[in-house]
C-alpha positions as CSV (number, residue, x, y, z in Angstrom):
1,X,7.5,-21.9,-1.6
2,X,6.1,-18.4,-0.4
3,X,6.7,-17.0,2.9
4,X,4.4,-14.3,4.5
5,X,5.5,-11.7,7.2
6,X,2.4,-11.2,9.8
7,X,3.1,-7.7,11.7
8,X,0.4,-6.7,14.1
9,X,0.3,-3.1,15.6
10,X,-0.5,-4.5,18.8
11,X,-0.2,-7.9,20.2
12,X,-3.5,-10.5,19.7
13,X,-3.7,-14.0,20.8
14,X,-6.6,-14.8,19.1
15,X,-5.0,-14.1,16.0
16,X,-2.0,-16.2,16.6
17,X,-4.2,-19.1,17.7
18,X,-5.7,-18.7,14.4
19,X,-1.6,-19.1,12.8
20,X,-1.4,-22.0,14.8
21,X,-4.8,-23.5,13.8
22,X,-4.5,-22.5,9.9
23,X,-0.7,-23.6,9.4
24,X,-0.1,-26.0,12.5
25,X,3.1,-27.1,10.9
26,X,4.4,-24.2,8.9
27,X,4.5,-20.8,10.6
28,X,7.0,-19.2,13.1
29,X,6.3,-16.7,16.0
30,X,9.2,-14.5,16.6
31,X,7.8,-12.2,19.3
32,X,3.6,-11.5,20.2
33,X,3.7,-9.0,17.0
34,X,6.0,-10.9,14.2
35,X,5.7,-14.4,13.0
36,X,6.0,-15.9,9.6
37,X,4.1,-18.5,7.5
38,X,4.5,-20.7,4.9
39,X,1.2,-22.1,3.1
40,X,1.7,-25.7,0.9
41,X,-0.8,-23.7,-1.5
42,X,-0.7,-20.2,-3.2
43,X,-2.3,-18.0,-0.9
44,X,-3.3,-13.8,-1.3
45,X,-2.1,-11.7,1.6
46,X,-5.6,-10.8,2.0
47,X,-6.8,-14.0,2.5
48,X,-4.7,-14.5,5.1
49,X,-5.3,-10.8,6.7
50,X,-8.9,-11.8,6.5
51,X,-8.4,-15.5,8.6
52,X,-6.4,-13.1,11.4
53,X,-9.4,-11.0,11.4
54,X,-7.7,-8.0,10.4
55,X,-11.0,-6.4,9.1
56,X,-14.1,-4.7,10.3
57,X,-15.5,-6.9,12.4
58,X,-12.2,-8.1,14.5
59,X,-10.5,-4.8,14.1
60,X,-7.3,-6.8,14.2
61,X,-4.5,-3.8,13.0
62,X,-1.4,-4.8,10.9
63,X,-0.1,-6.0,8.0
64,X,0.3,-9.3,5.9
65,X,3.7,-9.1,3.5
66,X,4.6,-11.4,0.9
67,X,8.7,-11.9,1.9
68,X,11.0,-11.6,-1.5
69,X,14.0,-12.3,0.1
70,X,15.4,-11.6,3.8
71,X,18.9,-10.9,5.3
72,X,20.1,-10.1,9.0
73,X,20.5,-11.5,12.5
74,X,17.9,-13.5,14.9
75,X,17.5,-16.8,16.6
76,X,19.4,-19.5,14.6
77,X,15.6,-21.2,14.6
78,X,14.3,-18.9,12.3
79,X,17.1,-19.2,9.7
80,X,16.3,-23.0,10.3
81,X,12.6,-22.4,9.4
82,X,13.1,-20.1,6.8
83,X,15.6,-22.0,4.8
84,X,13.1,-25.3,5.3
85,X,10.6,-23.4,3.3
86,X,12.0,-20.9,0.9
């Protein structure tokens, strides 16, 4: 299973009602700029860049990563989520 990093320059609801909306069951918000996602299908991170609106017409500024691995220290809940997925 893939897991995304969604970093946005500056924080937009909108586009994390559109996380919640998209993957109801299968993203994590860490703060109002970082969350992560899971899709059950393969996905391109510009698909998903283009769902958050981060294009002309939303001017929604950040970036989409596909995650290769991860290491370090947060809330016990992410490491939950992340292991669920990967």
């Amino acid at each position: 299973m893939t897991i995304y990093a969604i970093v946005l320059n500056e924080p937009d609801e909108t586009a994390w009602r559109q996380v919640r909306s998209e993957w109801p069951d299968r993203h994590y918000i860490v703060t109002d700029r970082l969350a992560f996602i899971a899709p059950k299908e393969v996905i391109l991170t510009e698909d998903i860049a283009e769902t958050l609106g981060m294009d002309d017409e939303r001017n929604v500024t950040g970036v989409v990563i596909e995650v290769a691995s991860y290491s370090g220290f947060n809330k016990p809940g992410l490491w939950e989520w992340a292991r669920k997925f990967s």
